[in-house]
Steps between C-alpha positions, in 0.01 A plus 500: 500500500440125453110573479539771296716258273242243518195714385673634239594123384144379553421797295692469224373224313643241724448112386438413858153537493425493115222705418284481760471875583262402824842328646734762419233773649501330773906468551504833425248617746645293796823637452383865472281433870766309638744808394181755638524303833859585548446853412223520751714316775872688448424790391186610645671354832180320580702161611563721847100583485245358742427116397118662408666721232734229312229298521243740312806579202541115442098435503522781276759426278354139464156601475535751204787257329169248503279724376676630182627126411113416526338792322817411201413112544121623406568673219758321348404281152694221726341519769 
């Protein structure tokens, strides 16, 4: 609930950051992975999977988190 609260803050025109949209995507997109990683772990039950497994769903997880903030940093005016 506390990241949920948190992206919703960061998305709301919070002064913490200004207007630098690149920083706030990037709060934003943490949070959202970090959240994604705890869905994958809990609820999928892969934290009782072969070390192989939660291995692959973090590479994952951190390899497409990456990916988007790179393709957004790209294509941003900013960045």
């Amino acid at each position: 609930m506390i990241a949920t609260a948190l992206s919703w803050w960061l998305g709301a025109d919070s002064p913490f950051f200004g207007e630098n949209s690149f920083a706030i995507t990037t709060g934003l997109m943490l949070i959202a992975f970090t959240k994604i990683r705890f869905v994958i772990r809990y609820f999928m039950e892969v934290r009782h999977a072969p070390v192989a497994l939660r291995l692959v769903c973090d590479v994952w997880v951190v390899v497409i988190c990456g990916a988007i903030l790179t393709l957004y940093g790209l294509g941003s005016p900013a960045g």
